[in-house]
PDB file of N, CA, C and O in Angstrom, chain B, residues numbered from 101:
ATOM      1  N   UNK B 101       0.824  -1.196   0.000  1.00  0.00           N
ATOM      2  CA  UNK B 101       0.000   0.000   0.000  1.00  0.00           C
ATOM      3  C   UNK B 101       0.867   1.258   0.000  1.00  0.00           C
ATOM      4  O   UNK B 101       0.366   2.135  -0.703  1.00  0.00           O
ATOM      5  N   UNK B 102       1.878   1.565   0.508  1.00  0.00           N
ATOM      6  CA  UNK B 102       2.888   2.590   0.758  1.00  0.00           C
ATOM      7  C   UNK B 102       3.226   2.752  -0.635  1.00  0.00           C
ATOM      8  O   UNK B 102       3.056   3.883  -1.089  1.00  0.00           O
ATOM      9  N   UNK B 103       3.674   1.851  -1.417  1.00  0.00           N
ATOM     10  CA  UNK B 103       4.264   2.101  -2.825  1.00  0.00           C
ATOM     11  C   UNK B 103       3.113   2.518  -3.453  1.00  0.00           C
ATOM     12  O   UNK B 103       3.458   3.485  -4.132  1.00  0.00           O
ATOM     13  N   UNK B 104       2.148   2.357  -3.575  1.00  0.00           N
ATOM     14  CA  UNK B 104       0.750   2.463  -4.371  1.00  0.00           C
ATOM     15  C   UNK B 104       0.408   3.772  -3.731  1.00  0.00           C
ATOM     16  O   UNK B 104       0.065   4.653  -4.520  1.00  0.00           O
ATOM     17  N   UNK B 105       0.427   4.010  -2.740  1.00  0.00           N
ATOM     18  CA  UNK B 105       0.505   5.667  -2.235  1.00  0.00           C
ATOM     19  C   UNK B 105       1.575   6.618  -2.684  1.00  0.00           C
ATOM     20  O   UNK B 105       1.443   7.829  -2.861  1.00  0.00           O
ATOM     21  N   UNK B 106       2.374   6.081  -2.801  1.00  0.00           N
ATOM     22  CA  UNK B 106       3.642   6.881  -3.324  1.00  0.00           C
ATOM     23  C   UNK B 106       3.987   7.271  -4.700  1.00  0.00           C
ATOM     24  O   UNK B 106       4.455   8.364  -5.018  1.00  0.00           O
ATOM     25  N   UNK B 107       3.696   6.203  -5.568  1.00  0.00           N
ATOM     26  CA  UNK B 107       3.761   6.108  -6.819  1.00  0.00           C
ATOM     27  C   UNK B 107       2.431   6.941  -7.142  1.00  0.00           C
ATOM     28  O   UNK B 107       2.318   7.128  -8.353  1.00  0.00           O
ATOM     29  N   UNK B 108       1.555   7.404  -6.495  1.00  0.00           N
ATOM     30  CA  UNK B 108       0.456   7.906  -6.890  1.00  0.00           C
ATOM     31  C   UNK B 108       0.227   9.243  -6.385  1.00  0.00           C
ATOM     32  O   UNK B 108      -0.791   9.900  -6.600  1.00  0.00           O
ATOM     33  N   UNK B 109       1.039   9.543  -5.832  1.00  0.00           N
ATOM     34  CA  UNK B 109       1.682  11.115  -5.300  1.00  0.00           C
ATOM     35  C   UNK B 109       2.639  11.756  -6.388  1.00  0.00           C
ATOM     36  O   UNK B 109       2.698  12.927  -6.763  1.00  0.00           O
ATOM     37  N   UNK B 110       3.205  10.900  -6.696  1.00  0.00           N
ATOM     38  CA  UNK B 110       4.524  11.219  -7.422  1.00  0.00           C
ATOM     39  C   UNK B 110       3.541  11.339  -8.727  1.00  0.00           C
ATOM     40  O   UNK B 110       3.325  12.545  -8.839  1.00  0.00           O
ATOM     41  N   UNK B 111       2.958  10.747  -9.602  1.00  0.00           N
ATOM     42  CA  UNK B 111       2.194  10.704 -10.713  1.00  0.00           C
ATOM     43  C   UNK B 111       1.534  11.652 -10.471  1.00  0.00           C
ATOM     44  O   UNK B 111       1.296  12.258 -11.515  1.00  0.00           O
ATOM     45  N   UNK B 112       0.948  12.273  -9.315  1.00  0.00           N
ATOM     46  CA  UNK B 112       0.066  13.567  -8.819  1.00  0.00           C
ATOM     47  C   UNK B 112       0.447  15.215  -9.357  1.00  0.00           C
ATOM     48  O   UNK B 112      -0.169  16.198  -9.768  1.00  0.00           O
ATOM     49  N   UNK B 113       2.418  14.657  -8.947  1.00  0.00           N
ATOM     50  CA  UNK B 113       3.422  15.980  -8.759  1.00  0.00           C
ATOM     51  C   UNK B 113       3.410  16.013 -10.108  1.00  0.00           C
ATOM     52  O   UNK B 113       3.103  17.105 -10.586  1.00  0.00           O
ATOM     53  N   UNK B 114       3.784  14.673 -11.267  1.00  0.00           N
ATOM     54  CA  UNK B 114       4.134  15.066 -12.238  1.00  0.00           C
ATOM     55  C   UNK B 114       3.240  15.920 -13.268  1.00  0.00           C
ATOM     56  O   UNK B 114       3.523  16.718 -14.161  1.00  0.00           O
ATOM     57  N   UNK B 115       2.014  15.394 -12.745  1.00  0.00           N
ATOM     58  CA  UNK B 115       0.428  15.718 -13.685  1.00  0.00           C
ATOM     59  C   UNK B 115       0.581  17.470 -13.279  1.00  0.00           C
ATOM     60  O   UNK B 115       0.538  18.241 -14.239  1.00  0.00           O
ATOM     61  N   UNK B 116       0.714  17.927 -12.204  1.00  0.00           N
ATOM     62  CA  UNK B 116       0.550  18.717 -11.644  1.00  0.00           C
ATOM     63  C   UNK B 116       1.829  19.764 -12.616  1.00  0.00           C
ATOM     64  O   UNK B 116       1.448  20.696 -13.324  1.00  0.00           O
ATOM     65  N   UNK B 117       2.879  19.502 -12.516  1.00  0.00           N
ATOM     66  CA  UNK B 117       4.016  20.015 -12.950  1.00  0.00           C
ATOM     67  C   UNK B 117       3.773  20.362 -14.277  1.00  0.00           C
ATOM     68  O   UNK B 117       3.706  21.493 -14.759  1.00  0.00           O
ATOM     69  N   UNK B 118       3.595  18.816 -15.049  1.00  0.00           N
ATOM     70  CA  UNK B 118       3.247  19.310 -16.376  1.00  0.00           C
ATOM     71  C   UNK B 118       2.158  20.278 -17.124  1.00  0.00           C
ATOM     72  O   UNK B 118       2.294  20.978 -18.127  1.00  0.00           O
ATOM     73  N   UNK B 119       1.001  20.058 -16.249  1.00  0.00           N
ATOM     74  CA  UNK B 119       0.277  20.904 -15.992  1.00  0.00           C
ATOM     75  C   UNK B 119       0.474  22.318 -15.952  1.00  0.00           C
ATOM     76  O   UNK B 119      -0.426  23.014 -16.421  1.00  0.00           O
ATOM     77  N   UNK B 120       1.599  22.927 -15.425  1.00  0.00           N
ATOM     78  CA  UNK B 120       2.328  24.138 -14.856  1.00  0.00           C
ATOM     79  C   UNK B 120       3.091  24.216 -16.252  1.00  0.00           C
ATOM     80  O   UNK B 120       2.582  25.078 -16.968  1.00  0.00           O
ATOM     81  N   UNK B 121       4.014  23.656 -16.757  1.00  0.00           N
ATOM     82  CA  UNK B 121       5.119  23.949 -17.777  1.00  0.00           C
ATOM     83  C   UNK B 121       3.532  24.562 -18.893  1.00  0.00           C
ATOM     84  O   UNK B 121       3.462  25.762 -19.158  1.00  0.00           O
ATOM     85  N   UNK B 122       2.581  23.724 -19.339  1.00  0.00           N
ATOM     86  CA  UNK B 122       1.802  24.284 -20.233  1.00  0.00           C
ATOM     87  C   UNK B 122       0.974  25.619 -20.248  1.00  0.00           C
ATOM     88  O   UNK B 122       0.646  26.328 -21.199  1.00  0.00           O
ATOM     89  N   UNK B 123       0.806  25.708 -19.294  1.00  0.00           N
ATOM     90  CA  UNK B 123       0.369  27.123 -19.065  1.00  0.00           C
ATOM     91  C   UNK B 123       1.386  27.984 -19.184  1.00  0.00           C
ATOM     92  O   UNK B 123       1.383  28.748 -20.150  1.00  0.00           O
ATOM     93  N   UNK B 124       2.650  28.038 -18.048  1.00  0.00           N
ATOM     94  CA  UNK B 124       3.771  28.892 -18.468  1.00  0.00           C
ATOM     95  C   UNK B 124       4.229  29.353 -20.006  1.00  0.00           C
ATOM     96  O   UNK B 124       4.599  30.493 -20.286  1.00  0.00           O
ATOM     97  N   UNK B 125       4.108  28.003 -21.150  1.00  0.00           N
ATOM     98  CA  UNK B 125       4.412  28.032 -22.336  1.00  0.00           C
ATOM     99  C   UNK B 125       2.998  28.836 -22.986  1.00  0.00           C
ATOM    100  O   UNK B 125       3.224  29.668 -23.864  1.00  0.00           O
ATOM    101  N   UNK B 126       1.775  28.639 -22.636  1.00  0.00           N
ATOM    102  CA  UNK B 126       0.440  29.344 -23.338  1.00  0.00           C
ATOM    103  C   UNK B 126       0.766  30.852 -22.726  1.00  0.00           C
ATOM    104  O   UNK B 126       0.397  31.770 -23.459  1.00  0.00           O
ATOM    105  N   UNK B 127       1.235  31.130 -21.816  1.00  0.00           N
ATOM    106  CA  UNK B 127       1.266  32.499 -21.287  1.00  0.00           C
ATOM    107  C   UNK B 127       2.301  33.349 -22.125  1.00  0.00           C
ATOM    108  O   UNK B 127       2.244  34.535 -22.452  1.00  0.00           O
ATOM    109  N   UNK B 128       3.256  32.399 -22.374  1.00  0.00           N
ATOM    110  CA  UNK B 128       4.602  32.578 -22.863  1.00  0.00           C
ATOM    111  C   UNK B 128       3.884  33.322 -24.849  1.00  0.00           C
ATOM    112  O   UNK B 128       3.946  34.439 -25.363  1.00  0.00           O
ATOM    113  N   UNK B 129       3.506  32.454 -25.165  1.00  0.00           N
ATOM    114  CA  UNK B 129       2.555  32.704 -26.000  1.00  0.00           C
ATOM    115  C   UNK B 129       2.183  33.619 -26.291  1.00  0.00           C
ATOM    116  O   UNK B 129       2.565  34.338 -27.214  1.00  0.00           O
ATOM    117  N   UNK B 130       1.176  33.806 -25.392  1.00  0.00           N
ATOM    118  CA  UNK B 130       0.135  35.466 -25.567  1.00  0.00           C
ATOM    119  C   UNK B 130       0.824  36.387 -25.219  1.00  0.00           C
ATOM    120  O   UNK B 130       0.341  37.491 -25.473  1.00  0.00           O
ATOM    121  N   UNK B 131       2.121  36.375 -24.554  1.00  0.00           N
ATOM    122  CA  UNK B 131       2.761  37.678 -24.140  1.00  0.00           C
ATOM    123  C   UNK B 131       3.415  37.933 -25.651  1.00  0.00           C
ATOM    124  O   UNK B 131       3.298  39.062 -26.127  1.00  0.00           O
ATOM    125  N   UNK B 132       4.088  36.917 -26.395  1.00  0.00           N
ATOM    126  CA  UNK B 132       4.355  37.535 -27.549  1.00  0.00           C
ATOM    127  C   UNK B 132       3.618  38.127 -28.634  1.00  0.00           C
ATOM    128  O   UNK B 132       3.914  38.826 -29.603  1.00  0.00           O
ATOM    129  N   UNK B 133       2.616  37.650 -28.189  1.00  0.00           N
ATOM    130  CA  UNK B 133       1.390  37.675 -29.175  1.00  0.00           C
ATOM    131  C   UNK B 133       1.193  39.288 -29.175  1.00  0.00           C
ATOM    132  O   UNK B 133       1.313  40.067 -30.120  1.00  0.00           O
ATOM    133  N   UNK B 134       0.894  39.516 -27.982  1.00  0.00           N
ATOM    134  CA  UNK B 134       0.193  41.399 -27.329  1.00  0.00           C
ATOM    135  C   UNK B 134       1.545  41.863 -27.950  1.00  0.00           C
ATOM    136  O   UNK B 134       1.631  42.631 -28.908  1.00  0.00           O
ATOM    137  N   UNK B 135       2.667  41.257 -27.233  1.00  0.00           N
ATOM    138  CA  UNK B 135       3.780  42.420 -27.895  1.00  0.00           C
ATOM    139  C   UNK B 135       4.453  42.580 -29.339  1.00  0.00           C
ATOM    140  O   UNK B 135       5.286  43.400 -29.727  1.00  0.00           O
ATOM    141  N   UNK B 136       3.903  41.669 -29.918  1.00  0.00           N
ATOM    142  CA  UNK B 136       3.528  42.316 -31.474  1.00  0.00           C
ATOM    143  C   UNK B 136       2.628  43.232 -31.762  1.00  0.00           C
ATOM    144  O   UNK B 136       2.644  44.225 -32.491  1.00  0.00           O
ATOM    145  N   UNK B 137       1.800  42.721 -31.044  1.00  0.00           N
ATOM    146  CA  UNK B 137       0.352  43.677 -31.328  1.00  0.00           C
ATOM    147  C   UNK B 137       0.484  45.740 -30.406  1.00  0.00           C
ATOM    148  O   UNK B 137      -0.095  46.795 -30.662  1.00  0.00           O
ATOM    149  N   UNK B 138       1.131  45.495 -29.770  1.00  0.00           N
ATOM    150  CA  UNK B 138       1.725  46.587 -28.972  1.00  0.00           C
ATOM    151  C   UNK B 138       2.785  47.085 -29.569  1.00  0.00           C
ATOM    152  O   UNK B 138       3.090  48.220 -29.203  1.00  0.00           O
ATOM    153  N   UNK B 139       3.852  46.287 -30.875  1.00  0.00           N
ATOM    154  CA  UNK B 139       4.825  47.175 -31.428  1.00  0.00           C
ATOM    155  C   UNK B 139       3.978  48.029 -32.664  1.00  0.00           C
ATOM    156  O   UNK B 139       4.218  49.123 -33.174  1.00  0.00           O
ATOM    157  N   UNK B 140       2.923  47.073 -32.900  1.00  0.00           N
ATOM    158  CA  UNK B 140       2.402  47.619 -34.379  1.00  0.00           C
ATOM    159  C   UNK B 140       1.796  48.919 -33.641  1.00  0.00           C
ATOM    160  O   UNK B 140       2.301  50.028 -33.814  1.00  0.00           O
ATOM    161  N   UNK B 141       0.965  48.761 -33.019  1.00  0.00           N
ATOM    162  CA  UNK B 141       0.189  50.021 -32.503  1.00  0.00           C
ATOM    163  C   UNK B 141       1.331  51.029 -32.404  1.00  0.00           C
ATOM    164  O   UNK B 141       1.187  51.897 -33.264  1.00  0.00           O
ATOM    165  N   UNK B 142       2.355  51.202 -31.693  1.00  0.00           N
ATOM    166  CA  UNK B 142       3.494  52.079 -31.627  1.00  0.00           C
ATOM    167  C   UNK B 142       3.311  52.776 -33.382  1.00  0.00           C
ATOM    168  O   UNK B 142       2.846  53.794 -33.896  1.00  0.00           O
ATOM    169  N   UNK B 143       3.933  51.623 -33.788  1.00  0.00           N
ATOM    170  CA  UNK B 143       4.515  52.395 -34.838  1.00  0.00           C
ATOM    171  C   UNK B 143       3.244  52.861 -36.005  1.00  0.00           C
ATOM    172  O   UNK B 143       3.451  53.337 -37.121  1.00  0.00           O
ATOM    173  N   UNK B 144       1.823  52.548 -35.341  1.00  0.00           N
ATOM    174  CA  UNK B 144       0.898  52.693 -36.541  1.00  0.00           C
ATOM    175  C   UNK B 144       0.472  54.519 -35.153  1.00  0.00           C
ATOM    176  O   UNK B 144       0.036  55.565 -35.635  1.00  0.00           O
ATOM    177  N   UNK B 145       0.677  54.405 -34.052  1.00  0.00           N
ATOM    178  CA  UNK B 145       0.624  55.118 -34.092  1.00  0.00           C
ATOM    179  C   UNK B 145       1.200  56.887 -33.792  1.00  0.00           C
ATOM    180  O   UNK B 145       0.704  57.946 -33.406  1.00  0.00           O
ATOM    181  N   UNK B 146       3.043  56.175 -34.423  1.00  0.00           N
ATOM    182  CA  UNK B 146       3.855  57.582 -34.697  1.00  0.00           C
ATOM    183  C   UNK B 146       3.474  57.452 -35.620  1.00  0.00           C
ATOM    184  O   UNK B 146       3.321  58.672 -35.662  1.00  0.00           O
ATOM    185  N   UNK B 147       3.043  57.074 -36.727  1.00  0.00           N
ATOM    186  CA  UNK B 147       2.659  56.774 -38.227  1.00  0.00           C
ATOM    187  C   UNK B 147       1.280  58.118 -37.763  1.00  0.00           C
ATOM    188  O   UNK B 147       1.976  59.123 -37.906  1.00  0.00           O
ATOM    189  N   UNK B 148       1.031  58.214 -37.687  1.00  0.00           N
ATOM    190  CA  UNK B 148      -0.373  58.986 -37.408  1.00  0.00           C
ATOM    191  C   UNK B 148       0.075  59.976 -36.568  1.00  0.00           C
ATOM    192  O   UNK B 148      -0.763  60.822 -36.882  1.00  0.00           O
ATOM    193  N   UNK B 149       0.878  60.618 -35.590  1.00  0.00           N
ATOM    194  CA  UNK B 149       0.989  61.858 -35.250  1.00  0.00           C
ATOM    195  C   UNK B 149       1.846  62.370 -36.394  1.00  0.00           C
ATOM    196  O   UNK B 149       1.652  63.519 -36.792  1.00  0.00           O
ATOM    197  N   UNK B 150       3.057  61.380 -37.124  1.00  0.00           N
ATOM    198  CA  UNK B 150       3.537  62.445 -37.935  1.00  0.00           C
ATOM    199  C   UNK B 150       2.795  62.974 -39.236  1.00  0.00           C
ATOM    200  O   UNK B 150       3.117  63.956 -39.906  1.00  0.00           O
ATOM    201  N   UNK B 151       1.606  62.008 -39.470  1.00  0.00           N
ATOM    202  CA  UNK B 151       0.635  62.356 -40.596  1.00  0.00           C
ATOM    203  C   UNK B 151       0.184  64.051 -39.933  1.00  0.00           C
ATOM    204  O   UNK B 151       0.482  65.162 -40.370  1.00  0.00           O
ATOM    205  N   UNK B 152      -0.598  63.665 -38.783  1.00  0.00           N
ATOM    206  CA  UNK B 152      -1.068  64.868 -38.144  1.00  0.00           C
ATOM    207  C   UNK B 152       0.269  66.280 -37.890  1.00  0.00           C
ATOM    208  O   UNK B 152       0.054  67.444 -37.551  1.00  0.00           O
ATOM    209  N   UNK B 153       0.948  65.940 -38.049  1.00  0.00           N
ATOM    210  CA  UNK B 153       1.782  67.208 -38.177  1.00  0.00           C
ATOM    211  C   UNK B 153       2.328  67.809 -39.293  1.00  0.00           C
ATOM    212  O   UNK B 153       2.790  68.950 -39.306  1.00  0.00           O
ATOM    213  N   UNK B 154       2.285  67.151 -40.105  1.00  0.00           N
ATOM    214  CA  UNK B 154       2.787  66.972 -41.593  1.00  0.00           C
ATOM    215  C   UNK B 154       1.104  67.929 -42.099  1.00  0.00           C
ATOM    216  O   UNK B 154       1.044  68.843 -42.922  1.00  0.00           O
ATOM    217  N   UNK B 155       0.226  67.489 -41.503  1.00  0.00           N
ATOM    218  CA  UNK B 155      -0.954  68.000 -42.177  1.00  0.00           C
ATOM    219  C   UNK B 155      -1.274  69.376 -41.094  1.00  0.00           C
ATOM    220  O   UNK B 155      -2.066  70.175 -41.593  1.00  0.00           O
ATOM    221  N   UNK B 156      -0.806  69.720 -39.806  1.00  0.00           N
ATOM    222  CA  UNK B 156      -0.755  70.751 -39.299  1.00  0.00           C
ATOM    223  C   UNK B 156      -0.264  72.349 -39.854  1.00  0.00           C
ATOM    224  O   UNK B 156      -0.639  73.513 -39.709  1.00  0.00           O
ATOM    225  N   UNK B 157       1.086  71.402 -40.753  1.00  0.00           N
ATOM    226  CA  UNK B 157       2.130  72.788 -41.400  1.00  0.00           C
ATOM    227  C   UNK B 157       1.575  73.212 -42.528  1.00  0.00           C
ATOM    228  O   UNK B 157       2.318  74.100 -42.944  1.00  0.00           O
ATOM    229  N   UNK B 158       0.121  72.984 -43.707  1.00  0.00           N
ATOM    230  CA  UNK B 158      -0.320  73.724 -44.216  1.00  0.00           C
ATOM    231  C   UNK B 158      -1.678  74.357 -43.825  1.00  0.00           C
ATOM    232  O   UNK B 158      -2.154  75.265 -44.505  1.00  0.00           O
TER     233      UNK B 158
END
């Protein structure tokens, strides 16, 4: 019974662990994801104040 308890703790930690690495990697994910999506916005929007200034000077 001790081994059958044990071995079934340990199978617990691993489920558990692996469990953990996949999320870390899906998080891992969406953070690159936004920070693409957060460089484009940057640059779409200096792209658009320098329109707006460019169209200020006439």
């Amino acid at each position: 019974m001790g081994k059958s308890c044990s071995y079934s703790s340990k199978k617990k930690r691993e489920d558990l662990a692996r469990a953990a690495l996949m999320r870390k990697q899906k998080y891992q994910e969406r953070t690159n994801e936004l920070g693409a999506k957060l460089q484009k916005l940057a640059t779409l929007t200096e792209t658009l104040l320098r329109s707006q200034d460019l169209i200020g000077e006439y």
